[in-house]
C-alpha positions as CSV (number, residue, x, y, z in Angstrom):
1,X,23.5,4.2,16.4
2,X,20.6,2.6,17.5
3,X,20.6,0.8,20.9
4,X,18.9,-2.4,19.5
5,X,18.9,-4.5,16.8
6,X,16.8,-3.6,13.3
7,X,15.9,-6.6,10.9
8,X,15.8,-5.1,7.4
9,X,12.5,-7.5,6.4
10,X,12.4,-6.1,3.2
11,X,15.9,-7.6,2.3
12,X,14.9,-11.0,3.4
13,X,14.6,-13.3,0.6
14,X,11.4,-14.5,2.3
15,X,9.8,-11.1,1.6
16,X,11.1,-11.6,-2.1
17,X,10.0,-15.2,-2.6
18,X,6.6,-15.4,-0.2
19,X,5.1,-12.0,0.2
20,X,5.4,-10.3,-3.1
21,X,4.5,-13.5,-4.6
22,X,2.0,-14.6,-3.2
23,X,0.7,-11.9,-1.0
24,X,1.0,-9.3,-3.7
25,X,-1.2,-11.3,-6.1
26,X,-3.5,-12.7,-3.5
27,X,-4.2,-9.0,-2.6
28,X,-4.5,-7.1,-6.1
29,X,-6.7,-10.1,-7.4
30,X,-8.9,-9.3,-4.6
31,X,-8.8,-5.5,-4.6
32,X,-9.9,-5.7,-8.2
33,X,-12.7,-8.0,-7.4
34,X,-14.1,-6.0,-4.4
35,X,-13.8,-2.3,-6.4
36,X,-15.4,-3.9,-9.4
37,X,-17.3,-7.0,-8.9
38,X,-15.4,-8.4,-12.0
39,X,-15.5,-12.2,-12.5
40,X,-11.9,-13.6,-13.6
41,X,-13.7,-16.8,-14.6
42,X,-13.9,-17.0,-18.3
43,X,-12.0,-13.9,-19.1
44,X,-8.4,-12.8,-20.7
45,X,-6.1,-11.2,-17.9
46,X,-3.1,-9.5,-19.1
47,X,-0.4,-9.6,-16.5
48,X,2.3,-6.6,-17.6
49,X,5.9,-7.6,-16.1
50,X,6.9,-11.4,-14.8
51,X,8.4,-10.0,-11.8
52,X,8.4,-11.8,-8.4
53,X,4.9,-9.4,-7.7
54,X,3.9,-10.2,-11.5
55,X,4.6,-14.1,-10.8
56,X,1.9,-13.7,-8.1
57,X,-0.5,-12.0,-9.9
58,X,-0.5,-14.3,-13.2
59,X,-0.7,-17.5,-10.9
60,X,-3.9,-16.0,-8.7
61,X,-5.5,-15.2,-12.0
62,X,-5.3,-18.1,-13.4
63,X,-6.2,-19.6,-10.1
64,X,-9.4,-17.7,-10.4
65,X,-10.0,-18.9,-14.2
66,X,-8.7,-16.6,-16.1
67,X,-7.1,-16.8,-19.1
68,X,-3.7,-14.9,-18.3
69,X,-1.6,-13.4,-20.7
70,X,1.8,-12.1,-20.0
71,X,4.1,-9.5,-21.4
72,X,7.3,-8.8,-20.5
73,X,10.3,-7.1,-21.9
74,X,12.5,-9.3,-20.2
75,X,13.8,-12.3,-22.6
76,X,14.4,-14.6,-19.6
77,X,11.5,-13.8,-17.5
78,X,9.6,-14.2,-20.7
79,X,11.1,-18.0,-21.1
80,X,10.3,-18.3,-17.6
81,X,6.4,-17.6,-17.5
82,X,6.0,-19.6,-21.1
83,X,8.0,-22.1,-18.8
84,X,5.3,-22.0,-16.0
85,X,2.6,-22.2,-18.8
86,X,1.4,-18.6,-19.7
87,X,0.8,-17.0,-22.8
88,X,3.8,-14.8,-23.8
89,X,3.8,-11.5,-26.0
90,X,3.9,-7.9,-26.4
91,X,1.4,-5.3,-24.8
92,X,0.3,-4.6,-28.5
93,X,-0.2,-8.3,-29.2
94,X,-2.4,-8.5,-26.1
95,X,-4.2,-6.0,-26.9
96,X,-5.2,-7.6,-30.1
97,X,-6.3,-10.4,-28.4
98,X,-9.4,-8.7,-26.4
99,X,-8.4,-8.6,-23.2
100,X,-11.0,-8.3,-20.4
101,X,-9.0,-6.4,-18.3
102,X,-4.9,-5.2,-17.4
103,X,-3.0,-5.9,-14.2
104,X,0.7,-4.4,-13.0
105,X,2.8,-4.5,-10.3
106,X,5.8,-3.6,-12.0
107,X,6.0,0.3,-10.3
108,X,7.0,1.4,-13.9
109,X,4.2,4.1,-14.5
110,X,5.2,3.5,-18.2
111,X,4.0,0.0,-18.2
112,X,0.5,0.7,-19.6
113,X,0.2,3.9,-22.2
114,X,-2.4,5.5,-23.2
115,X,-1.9,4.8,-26.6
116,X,-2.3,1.0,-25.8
117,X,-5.2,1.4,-23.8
């Protein structure tokens, strides 16, 4: 047993509702403009999973001015980004729409195939 007390910060529902939503997308947004040079104005952002970490990403996106697409598997997550304004479908119907470019944060290494690249 430790001999003083541990706070499990990743249980916090600050970490949930704060960090991964807005640090997480603040951060990729930025890593993907720094190891590319890619301008989000102007250009179709597909956002794969409507997560707390996906939430984040789709809002920084479109905070950027991009237009952000969103699939997700997930019926009510789904409702919930058409909800908070984003365009809703499946990774094949994004696909069809010419995307300028893919973003996740799911963890699922399945997310994005090869066959849908």
């Amino acid at each position: 047993m430790l001999q003083y007390p541990i706070v499990a910060v990743n249980d916090a529902d600050t970490k949930h509702l704060f960090d991964n939503r807005y640090g997480t997308g603040q951060s990729t947004i930025d890593g993907i403009i720094r190891a590319t040079n890619f301008l989000l104005a102007g250009s179709k952002f597909v956002v794969a999973g409507y997560g707390w970490c996906g939430r984040g990403l789709a809002s920084r996106a479109r905070g950027a001015g991009a237009e952000v697409i969103v699939t997700e598997v997930d019926p009510t997550k789904a409702l919930e980004a058409g909800m908070d304004g984003f365009r809703v479908m499946s990774m094949i119907e994004s696909r069809e729409n010419w995307p300028t470019s893919s973003g996740t944060v799911t963890g699922n290494k399945n997310v994005l195939t090869k066959d849908q690249l």
